[in-house]
Backbone bond lengths (Angstrom), bond angles and torsions (degrees), N, CA, C in turn:
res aa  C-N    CA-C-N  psi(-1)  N-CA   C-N-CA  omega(-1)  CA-C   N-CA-C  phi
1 X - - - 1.441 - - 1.501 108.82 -
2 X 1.056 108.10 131.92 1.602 116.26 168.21 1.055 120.56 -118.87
3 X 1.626 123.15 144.47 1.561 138.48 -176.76 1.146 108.44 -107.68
4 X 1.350 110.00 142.62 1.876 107.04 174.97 1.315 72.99 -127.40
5 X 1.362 120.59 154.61 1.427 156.85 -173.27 1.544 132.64 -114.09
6 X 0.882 117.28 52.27 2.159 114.91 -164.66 1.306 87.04 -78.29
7 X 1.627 149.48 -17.00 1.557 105.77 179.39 1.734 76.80 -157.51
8 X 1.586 105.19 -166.80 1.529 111.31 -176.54 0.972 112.72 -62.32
9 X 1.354 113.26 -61.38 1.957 136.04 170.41 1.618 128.09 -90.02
10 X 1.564 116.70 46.84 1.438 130.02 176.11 1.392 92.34 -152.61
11 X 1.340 99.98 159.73 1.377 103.68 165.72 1.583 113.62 177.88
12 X 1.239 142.69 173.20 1.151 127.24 -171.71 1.491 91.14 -146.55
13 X 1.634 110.25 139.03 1.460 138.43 -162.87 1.786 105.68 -129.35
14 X 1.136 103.59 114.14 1.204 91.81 174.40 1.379 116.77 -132.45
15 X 2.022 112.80 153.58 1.310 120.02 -145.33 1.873 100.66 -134.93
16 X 1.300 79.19 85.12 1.560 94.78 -171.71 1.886 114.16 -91.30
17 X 0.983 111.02 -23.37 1.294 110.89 161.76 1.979 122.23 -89.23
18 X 0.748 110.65 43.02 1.737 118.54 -179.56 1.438 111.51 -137.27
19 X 1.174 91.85 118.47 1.474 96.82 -166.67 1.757 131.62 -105.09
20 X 1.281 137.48 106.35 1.332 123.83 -149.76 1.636 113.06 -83.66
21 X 1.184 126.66 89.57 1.630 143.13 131.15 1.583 116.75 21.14
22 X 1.124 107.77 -84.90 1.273 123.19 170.48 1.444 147.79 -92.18
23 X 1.580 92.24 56.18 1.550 96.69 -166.07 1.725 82.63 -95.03
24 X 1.984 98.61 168.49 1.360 105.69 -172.16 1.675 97.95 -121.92
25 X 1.194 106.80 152.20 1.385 109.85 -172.56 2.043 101.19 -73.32
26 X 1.502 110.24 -165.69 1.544 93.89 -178.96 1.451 90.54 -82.91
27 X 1.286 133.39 -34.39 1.547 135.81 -142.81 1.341 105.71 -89.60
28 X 1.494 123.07 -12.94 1.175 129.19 157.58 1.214 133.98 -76.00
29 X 1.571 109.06 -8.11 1.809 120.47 -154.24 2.007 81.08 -140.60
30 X 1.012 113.73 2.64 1.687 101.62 169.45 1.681 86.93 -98.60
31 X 1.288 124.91 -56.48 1.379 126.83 -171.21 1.629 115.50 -67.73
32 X 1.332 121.15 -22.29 1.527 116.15 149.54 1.518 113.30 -54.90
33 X 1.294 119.36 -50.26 1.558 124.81 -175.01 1.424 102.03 -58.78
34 X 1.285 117.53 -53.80 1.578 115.70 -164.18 1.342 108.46 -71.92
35 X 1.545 139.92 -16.89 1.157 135.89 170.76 1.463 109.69 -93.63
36 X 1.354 116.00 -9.99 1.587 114.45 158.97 1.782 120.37 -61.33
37 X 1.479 86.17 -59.23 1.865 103.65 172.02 1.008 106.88 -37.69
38 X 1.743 122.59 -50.89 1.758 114.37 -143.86 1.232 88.20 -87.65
39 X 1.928 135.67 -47.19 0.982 111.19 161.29 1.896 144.79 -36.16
40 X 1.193 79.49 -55.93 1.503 83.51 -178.63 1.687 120.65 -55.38
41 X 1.610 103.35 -24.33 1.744 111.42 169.67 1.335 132.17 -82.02
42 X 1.658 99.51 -12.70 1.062 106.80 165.51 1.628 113.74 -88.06
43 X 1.062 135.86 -43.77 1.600 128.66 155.83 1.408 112.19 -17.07
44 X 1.546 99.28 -68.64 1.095 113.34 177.87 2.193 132.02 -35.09
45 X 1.306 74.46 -35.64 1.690 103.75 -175.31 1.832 95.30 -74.34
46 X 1.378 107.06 -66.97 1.610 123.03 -172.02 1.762 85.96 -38.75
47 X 1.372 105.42 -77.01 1.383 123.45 -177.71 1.469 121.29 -14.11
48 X 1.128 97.91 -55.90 1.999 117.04 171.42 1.415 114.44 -64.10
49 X 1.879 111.53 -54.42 1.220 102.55 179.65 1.800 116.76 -55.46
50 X 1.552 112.22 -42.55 1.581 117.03 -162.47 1.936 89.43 -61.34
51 X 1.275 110.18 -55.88 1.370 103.72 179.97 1.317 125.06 -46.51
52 X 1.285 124.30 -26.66 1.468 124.98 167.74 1.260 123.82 -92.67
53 X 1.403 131.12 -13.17 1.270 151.12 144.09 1.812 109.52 -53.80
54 X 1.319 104.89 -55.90 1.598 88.97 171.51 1.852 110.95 -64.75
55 X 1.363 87.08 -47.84 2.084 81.96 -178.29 1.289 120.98 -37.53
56 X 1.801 104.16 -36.58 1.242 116.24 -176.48 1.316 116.30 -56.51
57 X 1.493 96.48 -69.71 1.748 110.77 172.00 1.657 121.42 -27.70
58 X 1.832 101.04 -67.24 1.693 104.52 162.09 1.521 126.41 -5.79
59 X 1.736 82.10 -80.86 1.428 98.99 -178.86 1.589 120.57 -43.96
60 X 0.928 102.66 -49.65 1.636 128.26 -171.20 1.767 92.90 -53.56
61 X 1.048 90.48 -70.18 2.140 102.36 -174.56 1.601 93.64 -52.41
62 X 1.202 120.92 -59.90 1.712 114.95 -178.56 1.193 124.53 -33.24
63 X 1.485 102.71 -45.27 1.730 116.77 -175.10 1.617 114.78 -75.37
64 X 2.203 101.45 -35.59 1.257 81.32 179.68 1.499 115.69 -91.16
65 X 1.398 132.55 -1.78 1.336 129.01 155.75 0.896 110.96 -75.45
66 X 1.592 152.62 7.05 1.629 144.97 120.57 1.445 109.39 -23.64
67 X 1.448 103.56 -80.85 1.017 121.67 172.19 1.147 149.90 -42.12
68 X 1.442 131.45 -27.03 1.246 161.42 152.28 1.642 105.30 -76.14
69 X 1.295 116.86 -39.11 1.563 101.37 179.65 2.142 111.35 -80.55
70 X 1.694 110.09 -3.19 1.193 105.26 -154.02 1.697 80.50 -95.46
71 X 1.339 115.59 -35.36 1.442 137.23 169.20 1.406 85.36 -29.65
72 X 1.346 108.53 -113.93 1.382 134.64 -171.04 1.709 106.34 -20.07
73 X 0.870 127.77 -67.37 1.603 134.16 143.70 1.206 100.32 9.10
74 X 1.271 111.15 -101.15 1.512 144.35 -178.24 1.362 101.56 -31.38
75 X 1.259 119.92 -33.57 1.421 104.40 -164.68 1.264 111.59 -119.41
76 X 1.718 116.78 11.75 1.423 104.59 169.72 1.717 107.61 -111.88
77 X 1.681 99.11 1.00 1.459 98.01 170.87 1.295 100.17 -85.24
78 X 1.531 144.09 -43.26 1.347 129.18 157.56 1.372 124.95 -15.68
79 X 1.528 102.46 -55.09 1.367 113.66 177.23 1.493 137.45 -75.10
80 X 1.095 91.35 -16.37 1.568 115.24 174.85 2.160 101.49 -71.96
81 X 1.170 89.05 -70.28 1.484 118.95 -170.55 1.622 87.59 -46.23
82 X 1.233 131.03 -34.03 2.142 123.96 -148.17 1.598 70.32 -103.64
83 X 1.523 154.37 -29.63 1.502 138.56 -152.81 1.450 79.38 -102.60
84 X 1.345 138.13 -46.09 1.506 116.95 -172.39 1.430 124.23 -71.64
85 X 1.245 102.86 -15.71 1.700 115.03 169.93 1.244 112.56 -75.87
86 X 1.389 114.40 -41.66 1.446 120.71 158.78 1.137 122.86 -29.55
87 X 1.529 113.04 -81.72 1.026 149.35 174.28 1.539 110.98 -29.79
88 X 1.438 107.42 -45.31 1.746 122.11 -157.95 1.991 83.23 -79.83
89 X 1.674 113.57 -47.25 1.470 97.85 -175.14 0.808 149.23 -68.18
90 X 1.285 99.31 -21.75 1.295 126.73 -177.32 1.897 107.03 -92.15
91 X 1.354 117.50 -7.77 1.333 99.70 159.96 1.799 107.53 -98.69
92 X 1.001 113.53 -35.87 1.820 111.14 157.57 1.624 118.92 -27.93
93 X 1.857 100.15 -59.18 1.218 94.11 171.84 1.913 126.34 -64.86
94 X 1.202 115.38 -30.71 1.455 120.51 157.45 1.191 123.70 -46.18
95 X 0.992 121.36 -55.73 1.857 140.13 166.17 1.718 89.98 -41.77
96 X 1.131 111.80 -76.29 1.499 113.77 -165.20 1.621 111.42 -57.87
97 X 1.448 130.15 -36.92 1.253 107.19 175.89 1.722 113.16 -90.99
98 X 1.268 112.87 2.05 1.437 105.84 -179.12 1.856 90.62 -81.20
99 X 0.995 115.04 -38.03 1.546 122.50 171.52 1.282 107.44 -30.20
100 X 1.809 122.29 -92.06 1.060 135.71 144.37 0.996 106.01 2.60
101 X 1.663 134.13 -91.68 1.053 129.64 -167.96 1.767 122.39 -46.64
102 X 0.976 103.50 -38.38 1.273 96.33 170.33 1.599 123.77 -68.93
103 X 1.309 121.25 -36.03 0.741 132.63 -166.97 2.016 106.76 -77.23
104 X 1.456 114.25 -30.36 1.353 119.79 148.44 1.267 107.18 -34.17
105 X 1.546 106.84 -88.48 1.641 121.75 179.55 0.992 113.95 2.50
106 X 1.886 112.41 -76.51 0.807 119.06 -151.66 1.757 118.98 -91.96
107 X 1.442 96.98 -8.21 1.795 94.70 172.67 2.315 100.62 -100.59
108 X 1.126 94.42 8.58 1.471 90.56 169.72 1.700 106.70 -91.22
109 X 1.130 127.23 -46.37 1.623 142.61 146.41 1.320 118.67 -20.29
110 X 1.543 94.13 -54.03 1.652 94.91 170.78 1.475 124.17 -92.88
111 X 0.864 98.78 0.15 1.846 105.83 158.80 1.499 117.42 -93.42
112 X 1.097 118.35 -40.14 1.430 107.49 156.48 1.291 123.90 -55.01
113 X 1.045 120.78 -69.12 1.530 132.42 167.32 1.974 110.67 -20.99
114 X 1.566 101.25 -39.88 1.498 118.41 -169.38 1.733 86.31 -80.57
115 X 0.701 94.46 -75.12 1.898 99.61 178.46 1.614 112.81 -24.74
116 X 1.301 102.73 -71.52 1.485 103.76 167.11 1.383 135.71 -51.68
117 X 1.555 106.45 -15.77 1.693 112.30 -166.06 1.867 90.96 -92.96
118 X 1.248 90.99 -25.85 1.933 104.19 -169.63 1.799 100.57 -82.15
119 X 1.091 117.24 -14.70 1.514 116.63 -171.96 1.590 101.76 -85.57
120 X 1.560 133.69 -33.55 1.291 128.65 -155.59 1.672 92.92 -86.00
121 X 1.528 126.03 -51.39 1.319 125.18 -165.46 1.694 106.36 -67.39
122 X 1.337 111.69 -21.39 1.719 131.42 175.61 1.470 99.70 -53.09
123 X 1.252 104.76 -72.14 1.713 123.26 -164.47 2.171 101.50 -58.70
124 X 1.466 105.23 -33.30 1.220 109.37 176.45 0.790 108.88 -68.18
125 X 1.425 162.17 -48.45 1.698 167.96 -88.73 1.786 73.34 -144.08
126 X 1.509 115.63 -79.14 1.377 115.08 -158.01 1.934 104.04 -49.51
127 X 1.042 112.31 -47.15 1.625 106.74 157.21 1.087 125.53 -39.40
128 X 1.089 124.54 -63.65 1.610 131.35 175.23 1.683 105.24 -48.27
129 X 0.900 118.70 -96.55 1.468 115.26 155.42 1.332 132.06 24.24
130 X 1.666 82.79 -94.51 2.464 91.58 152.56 1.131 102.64 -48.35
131 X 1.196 143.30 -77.63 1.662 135.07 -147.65 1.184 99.03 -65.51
132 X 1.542 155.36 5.40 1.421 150.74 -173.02 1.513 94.11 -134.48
133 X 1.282 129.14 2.51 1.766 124.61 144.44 1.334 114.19 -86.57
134 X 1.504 110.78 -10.80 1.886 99.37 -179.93 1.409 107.55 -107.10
135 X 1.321 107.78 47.32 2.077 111.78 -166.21 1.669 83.14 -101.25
136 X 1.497 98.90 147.05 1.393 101.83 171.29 1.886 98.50 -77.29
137 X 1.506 98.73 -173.99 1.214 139.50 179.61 1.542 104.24 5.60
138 X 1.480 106.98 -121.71 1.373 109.71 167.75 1.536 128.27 -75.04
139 X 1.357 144.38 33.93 1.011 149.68 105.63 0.897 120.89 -43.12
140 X 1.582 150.41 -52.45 1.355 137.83 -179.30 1.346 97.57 -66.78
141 X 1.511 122.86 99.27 1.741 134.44 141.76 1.653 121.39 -138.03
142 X 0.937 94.55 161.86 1.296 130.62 -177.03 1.986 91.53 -53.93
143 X 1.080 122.83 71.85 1.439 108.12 170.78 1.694 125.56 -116.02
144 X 1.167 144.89 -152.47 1.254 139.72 -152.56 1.072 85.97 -94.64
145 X 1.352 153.10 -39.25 1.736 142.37 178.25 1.116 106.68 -99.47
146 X 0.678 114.94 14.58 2.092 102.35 152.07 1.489 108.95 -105.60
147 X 1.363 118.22 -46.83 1.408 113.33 167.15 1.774 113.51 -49.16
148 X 1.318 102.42 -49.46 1.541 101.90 173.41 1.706 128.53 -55.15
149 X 1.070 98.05 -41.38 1.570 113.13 154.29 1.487 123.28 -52.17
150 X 1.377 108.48 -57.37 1.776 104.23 177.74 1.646 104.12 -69.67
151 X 1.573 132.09 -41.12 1.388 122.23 162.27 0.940 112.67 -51.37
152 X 1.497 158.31 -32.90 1.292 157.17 148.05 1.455 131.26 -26.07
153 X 1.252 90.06 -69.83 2.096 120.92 165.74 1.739 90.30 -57.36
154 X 1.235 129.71 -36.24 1.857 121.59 -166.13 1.711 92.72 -65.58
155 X 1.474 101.84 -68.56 1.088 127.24 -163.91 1.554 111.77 -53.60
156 X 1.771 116.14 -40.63 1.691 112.37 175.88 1.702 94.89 -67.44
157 X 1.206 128.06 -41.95 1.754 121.33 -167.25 1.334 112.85 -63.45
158 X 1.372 116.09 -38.67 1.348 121.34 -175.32 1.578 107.88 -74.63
159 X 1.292 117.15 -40.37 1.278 113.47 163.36 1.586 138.64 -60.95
160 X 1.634 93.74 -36.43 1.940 94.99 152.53 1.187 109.13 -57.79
161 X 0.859 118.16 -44.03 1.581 115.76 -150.63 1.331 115.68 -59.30
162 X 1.412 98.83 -58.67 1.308 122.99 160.60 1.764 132.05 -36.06
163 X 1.772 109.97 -43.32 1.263 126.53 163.86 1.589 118.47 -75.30
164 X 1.353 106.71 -24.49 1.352 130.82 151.90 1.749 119.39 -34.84
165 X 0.815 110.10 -78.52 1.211 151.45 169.33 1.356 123.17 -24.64
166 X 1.840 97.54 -56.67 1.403 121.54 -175.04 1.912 98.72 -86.08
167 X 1.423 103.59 -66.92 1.419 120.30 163.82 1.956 105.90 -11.20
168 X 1.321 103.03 -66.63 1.561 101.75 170.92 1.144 132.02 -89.32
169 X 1.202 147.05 6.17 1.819 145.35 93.30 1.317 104.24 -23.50
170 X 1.122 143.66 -68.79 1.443 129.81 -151.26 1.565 101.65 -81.79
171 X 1.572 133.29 6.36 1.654 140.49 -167.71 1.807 77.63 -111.70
């Protein structure tokens, strides 16, 4: 080995007996390159298709979550719309039995009221009545107003009774 020396710390060594093995001709190292390229373009190719295969897919999923959300859409305004109809009948039907109800109320009111109007002419008849048991002698009989009186008294009882009757059906 020999040293040539240009400064303290440089120097140049040279290796003239070593011999390199594996050198490649050009036609070997153009045709390494060219099977690099074709590889590498074909990646390239795979590469494009998977990328347009996902685009594809995308698209595809985009359209069907279009679709599925117009669905879903669709079907909670259905649902919306069948609870407000609901909703709408069922306060109609409220309306209608508070109606009713009132309308109870107010014919139960008037059966009392009927009851009560039927109780004062009742209690009169039964007066009349007594005062035509304390008649002397031959005055106390059986004549056309006393019978009319007890048909009277029939007719006010049967008519409570009757409002009676209804009064507790309508409770």
């Amino acid at each position: 080995m020999s040293w040539l020396f240009f400064s303290d710390f440089m120097g140049l060594r040279t290796l003239s007996n070593k011999c390199y093995c594996r050198e490649l001709s050009v036609n070997n190292w153009d045709t390494f390159n060219q099977n690099n390229k074709d590889h590498i373009e074909a990646e390239i190719r795979v590469s494009m298709g998977l990328r347009q295969a996902v685009t594809t897919t995308l698209n595809r999923i985009n359209g069907e979550m279009a679709t599925q959300r117009w669905v879903t859409d669709f079907a909670l305004r259905q649902h919306i719309h069948s609870f407000e109809l609901a909703v709408n009948e069922l306060k109609w039907q409220l309306d209608k039995t508070k109606e009713k109800l009132e309308d109870i109320e107010e014919e139960i009111k008037q059966l009392q009221n009927d009851i009560a109007a039927k109780s004062a002419p009742l209690k009169l008849v039964h007066s009349r009545l007594e005062a035509r048991t304390d008649r002397p002698n031959m005055e106390l009989c059986r004549d056309q107003v006393h019978e009319a009186l007890l048909l009277e008294k029939e007719q006010l009882r049967s008519t409570i009774s009757n409002l009676s009757s209804q009064l507790s059906r309508a409770l």
